[in-house]
C-alpha positions in Angstrom: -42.2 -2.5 -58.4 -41.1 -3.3 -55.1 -37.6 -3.1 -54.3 -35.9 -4.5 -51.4 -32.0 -4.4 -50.3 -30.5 -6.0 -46.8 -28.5 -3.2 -46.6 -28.6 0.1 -45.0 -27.8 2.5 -48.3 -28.4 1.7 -51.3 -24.5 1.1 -52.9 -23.9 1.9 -56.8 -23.2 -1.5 -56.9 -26.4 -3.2 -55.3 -28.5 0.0 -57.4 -27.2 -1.6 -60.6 -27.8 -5.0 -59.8 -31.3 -3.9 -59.0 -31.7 -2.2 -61.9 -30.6 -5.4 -64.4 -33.1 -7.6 -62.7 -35.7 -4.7 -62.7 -34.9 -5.0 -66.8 -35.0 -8.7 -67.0 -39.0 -8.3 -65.1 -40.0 -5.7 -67.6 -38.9 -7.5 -70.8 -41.3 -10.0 -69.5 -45.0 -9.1 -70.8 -46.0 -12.2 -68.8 -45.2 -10.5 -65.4 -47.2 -7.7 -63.2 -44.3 -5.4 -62.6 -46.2 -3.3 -60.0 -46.8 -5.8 -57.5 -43.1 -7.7 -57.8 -40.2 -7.3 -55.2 -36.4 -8.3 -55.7 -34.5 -8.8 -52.9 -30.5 -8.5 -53.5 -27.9 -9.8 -51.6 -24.0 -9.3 -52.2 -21.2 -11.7 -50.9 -17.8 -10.6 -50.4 -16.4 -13.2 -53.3 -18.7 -10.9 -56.0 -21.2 -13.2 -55.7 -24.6 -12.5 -55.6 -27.8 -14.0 -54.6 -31.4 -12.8 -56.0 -34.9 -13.5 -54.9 -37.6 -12.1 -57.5 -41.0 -12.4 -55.9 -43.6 -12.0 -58.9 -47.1 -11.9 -59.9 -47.7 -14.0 -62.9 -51.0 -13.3 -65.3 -53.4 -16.1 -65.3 -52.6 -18.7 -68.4 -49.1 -18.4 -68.1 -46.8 -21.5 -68.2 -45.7 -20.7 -64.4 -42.6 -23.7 -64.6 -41.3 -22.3 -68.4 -41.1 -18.7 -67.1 -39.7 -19.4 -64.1 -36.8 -21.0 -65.5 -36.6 -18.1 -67.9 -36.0 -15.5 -65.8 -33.8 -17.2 -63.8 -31.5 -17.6 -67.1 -32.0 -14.4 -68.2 -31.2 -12.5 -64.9 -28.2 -14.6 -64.2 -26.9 -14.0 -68.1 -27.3 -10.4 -67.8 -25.7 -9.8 -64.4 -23.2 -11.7 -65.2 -22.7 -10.0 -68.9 -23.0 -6.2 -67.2 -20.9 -6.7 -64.3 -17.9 -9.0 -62.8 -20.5 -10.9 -60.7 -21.1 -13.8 -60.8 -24.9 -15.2 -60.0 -24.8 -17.9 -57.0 -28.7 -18.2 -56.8 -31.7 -16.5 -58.6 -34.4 -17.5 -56.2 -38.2 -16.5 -58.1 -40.9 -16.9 -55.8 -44.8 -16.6 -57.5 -46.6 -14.9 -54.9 -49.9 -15.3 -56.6 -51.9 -14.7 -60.0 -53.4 -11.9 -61.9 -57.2 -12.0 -63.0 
């Protein structure tokens, strides 16, 4: 897996972060992990915004896992640390053969 920060060094906050989404992809069997990137950025109000570009395998309801990730990265972020999820952008790059 890809992963991307708009920051210089990687902070212990924006490493966790990473790391929950990183989890949320996983859990997903419907998802090629090697070829995803997340893309985290941190407001000062503990806000966060994250952009999930994914590879999906063929077959998959696209729409239904979409929304499901978005739910389930925003519940865990926000259940693991005092952030609180702005925007979980997920972005299908392409399919899997």
């Amino acid at each position: 897996m890809k992963t991307i920060v708009r920051f210089r060094k990687l902070s212990a906050t924006q490493a966790t972060l990473l790391t929950i989404v990183m989890m949320c992809l996983k859990d997903l069997n419907d998802i090629v992990i090697d070829d995803c990137e997340v893309h985290v950025t941190i407001e000062e109000d503990c806000l966060c915004t994250v952009t999930a570009l994914i590879v999906i395998k063929r077959g998959v309801p696209i729409i239904s896992l979409c929304e499901q990730l978005q739910k389930h990265i925003t519940e865990e972020i926000e259940a693991m640390t005092p952030f609180t999820v702005d925007k979980v952008h997920v972005v299908v790059k392409h399919l899997a053969m």
